[in-house]
TIRO-2110 file (N, C-alpha, C; in Angstrom, 1 decimal):
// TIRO-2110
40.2, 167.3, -94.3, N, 1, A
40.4, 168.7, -94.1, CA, 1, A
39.2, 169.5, -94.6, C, 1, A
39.0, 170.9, -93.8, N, 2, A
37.5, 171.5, -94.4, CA, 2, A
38.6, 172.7, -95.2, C, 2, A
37.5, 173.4, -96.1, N, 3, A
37.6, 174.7, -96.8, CA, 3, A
36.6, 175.1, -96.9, C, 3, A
36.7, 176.7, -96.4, N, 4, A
35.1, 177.5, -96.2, CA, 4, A
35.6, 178.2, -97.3, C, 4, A
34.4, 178.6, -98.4, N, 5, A
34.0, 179.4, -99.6, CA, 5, A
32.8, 179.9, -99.9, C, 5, A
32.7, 181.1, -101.1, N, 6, A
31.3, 180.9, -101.2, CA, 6, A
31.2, 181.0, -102.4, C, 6, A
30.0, 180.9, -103.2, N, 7, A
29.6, 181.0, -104.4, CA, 7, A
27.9, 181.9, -104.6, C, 7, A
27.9, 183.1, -105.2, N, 8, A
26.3, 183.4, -105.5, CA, 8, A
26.7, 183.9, -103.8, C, 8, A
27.0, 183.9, -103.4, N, 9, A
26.5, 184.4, -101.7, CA, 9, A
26.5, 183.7, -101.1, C, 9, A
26.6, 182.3, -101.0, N, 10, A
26.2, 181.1, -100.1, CA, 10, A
27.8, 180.6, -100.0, C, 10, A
27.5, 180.5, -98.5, N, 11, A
28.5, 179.9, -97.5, CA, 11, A
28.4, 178.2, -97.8, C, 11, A
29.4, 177.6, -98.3, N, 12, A
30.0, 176.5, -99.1, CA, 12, A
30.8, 175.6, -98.0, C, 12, A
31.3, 174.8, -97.7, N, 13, A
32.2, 173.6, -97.1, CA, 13, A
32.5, 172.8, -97.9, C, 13, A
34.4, 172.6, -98.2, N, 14, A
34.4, 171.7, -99.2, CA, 14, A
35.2, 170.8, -98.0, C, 14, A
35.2, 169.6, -98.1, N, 15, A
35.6, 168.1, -97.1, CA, 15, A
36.4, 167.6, -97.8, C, 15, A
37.7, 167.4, -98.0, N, 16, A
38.5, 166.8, -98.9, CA, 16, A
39.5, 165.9, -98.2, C, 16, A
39.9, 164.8, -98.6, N, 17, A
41.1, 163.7, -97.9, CA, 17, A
42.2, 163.5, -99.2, C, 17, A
43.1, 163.0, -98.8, N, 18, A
44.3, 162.8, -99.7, CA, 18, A
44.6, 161.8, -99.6, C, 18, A
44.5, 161.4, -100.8, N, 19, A
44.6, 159.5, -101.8, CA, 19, A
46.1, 159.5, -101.7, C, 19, A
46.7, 160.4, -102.5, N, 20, A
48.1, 160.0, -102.9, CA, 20, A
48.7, 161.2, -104.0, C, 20, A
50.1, 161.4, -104.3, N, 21, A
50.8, 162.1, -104.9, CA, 21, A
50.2, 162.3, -106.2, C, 21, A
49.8, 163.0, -106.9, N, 22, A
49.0, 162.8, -108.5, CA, 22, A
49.9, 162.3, -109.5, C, 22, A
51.4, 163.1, -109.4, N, 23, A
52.5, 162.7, -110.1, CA, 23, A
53.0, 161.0, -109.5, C, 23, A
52.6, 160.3, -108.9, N, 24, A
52.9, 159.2, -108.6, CA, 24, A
51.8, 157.9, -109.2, C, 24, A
51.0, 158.6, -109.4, N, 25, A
50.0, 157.5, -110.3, CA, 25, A
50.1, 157.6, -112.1, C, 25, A
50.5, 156.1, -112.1, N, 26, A
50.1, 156.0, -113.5, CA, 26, A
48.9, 156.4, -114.7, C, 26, A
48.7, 157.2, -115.7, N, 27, A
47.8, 157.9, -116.2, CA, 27, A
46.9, 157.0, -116.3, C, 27, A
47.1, 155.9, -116.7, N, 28, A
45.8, 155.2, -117.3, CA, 28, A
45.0, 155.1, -115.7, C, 28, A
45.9, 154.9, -114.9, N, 29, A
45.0, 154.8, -113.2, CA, 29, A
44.1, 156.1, -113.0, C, 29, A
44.9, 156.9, -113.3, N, 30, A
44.2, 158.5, -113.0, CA, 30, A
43.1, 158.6, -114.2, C, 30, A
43.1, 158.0, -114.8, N, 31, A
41.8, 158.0, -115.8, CA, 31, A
40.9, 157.1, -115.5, C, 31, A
41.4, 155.9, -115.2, N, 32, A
40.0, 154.7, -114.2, CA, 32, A
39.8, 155.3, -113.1, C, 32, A
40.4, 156.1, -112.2, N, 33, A
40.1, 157.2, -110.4, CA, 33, A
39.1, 158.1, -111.4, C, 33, A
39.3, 158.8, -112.2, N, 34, A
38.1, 159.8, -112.8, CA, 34, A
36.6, 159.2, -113.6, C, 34, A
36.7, 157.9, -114.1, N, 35, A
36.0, 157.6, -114.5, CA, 35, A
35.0, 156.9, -113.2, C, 35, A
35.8, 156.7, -112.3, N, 36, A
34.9, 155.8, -110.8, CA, 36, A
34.1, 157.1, -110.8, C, 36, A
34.3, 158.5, -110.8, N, 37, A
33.2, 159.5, -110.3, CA, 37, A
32.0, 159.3, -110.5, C, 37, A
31.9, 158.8, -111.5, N, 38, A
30.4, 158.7, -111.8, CA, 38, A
29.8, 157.3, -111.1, C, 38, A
30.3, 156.7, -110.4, N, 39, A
29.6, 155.6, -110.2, CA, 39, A
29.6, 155.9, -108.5, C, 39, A
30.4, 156.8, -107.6, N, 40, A
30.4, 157.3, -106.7, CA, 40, A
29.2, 157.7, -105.8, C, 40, A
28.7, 157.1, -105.3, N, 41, A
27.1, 157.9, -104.2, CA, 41, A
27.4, 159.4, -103.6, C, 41, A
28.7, 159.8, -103.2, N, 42, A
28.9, 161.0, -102.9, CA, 42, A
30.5, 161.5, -103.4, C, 42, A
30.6, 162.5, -103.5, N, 43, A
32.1, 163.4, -103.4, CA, 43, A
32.2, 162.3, -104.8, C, 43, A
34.1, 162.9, -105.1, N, 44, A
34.5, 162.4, -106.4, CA, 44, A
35.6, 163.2, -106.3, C, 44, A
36.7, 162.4, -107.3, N, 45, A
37.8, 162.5, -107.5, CA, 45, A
38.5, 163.9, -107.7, C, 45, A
39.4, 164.0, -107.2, N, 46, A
39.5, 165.8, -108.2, CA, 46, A
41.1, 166.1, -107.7, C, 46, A
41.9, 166.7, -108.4, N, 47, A
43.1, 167.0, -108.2, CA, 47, A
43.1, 168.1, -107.8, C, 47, A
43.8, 168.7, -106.5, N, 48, A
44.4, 169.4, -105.3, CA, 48, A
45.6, 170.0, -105.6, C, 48, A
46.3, 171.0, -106.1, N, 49, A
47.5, 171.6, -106.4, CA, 49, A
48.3, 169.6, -106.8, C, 49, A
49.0, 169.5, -106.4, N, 50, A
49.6, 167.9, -106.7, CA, 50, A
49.1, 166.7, -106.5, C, 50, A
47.8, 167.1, -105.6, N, 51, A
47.7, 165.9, -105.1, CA, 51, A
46.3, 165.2, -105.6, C, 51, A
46.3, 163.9, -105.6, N, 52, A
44.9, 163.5, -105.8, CA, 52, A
43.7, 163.1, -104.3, C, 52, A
42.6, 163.8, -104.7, N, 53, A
42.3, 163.6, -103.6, CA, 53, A
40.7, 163.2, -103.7, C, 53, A
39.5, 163.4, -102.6, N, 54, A
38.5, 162.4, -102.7, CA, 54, A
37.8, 164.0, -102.1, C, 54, A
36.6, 164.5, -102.8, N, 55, A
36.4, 165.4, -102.1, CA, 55, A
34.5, 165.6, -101.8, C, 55, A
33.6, 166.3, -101.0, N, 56, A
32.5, 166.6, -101.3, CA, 56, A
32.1, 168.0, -100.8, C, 56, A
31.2, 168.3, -101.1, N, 57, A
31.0, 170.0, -100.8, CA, 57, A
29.4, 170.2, -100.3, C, 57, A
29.4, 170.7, -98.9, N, 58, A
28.1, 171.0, -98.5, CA, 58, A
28.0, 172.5, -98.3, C, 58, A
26.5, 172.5, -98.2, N, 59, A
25.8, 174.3, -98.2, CA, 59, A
26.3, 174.4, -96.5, C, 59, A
26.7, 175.1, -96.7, N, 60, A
27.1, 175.5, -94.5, CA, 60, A
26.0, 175.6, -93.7, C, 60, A
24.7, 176.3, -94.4, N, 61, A
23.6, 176.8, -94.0, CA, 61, A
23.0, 175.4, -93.4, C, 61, A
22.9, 174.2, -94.6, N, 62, A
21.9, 172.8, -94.5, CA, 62, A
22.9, 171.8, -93.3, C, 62, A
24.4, 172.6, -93.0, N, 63, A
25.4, 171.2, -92.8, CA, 63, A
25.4, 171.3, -91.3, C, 63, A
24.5, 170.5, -90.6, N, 64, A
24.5, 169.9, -89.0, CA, 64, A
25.7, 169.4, -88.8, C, 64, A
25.6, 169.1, -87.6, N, 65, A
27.2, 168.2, -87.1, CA, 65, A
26.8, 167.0, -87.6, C, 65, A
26.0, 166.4, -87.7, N, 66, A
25.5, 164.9, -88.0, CA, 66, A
26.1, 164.1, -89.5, C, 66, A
26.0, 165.3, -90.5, N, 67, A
25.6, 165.3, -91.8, CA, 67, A
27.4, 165.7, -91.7, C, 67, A
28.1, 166.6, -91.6, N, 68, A
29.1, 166.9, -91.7, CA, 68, A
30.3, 165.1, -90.8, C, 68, A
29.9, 165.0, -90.3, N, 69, A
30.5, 163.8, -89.6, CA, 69, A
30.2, 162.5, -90.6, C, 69, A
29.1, 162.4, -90.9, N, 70, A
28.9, 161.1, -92.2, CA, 70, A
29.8, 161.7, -92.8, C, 70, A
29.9, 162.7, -94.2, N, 71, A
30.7, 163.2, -94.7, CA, 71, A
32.2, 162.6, -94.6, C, 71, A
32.6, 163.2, -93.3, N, 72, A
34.2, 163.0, -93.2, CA, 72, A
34.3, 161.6, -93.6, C, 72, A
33.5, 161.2, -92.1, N, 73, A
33.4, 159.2, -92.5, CA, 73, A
33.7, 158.4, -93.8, C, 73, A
32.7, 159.1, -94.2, N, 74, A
32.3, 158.1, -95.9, CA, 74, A
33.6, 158.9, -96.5, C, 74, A
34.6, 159.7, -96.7, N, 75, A
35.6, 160.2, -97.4, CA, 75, A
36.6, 159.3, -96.7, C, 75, A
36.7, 159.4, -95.8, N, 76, A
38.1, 159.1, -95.0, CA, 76, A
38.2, 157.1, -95.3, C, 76, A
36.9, 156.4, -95.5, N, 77, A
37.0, 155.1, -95.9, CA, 77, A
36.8, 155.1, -97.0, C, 77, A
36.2, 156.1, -97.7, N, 78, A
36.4, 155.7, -99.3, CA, 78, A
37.3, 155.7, -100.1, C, 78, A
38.2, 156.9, -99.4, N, 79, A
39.4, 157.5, -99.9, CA, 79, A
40.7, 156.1, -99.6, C, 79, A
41.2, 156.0, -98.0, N, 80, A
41.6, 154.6, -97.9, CA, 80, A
41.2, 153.9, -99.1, C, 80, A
40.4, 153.4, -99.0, N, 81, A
39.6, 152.0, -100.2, CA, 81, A
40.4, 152.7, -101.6, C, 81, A
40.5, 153.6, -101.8, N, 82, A
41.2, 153.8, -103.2, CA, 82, A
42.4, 154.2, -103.3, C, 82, A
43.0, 154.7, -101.6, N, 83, A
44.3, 155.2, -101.8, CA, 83, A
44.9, 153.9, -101.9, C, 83, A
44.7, 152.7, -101.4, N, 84, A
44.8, 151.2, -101.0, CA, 84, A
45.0, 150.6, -102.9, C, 84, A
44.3, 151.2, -103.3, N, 85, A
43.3, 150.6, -104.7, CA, 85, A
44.9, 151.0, -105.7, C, 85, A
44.7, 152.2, -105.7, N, 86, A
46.0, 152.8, -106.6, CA, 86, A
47.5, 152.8, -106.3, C, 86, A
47.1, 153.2, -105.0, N, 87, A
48.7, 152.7, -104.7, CA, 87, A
49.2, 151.9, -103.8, C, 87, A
48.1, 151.4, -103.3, N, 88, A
48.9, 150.1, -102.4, CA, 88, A
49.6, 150.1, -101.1, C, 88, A
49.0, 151.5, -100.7, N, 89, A
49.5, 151.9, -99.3, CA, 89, A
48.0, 152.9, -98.6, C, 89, A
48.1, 153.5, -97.5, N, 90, A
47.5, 153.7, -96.8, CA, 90, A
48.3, 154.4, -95.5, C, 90, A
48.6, 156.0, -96.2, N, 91, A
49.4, 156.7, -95.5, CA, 91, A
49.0, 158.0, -95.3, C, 91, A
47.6, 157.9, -96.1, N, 92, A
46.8, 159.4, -95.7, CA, 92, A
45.6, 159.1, -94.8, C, 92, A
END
């Protein structure tokens, strides 16, 4: 899913996918999912009104179709790979 924002003036894109229910994971999991952020090449973990999800954020100005399409990509299997990881399904 996209969200357009801005910050300072600049036109923002946030790309976000949905892992799984946040109230459905065990804390200590939700603390190893936050701690993976840092080991992450792009986007990172972050909670969504309930949900947990997998997100990254480009400048609109820099974001070609090319760059915005890696994006999705690399979310949409990395996200799987962890919604798989934590809960053991694969329904987002």
């Amino acid at each position: 899913s996209l969200e357009f924002f801005e910050v300072a003036e600049e036109e923002l894109v946030r790309l976000y996918t949905v892992i799984g229910a946040a109230d459905a994971i065990d804390p200590a999991r939700l603390q190893s999912a936050l701690r993976l952020n840092y080991h992450l090449a792009h986007g990172a973990f972050a909670l969504r009104d309930h949900e947990l999800v997998m997100i990254d954020t480009l400048m609109l100005e820099d974001a070609g179709p090319g760059e915005i399409e890696a994006c999705i990509s690399y979310l949409a299997e990395t996200g799987d790979y962890y919604e798989r990881s934590l809960f053991g399904t694969d329904e987002h």
